[in-house]
N, C-alpha and C positions, 0 to 999 in steps of 0.2 A: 438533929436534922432528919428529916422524914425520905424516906427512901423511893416514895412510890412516884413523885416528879422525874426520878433519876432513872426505876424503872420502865417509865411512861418512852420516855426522849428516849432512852437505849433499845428498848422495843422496838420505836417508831425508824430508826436509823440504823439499826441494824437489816431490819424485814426488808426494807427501802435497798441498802444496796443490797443484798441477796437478790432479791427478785430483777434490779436491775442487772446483776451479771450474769444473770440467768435470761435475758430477755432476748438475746442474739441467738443462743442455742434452740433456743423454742420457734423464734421465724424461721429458724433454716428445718428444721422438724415440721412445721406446718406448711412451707413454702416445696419440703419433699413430697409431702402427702398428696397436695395441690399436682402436683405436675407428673406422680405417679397414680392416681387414683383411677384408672380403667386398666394400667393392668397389671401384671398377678405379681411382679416387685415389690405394687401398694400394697402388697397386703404384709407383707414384714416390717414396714413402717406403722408404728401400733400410734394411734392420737392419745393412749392414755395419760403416758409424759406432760403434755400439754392441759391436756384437760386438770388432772392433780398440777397442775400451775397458777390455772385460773383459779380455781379453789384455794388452791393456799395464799392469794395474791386476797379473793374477796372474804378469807377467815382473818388473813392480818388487819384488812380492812376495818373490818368489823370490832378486831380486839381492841386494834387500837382506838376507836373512838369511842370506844367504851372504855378505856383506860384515861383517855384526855376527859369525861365527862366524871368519869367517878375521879381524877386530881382536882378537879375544879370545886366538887362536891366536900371534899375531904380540904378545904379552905377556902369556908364562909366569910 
């Protein structure tokens, strides 16, 4: 049995809740940033946390439909 469907779906389900239970922690980090951003508190609220969020939300994205395209591939 071929392994790379099984790593396909554990990839996709894994990444998925990770980033869901990371998703509450990130609005209340961007909802601080928002309501302190004119004065100088905002500035020890750093966005980069969030931004490497997005990123690693649109590289999962990415792998994974590249992993769903190359199983589809790999069973003609």
């Amino acid at each position: 049995m071929n392994l790379l469907p099984w790593i396909t779906v554990g990839f996709i389900i894994v990444g998925f809740f990770v980033f869901i239970s990371m998703k509450k922690n990130m609005e209340k980090r961007v909802a601080l940033a928002i309501e302190y951003k004119d004065s100088m508190e905002g500035k020890q609220i750093l966005p980069s946390p969030v931004v490497w969020w997005i990123w690693g939300a649109f590289l999962w994205g990415i792998i994974s439909i590249f992993l769903i395209a190359w199983s589809f591939s790999a069973y003609p």
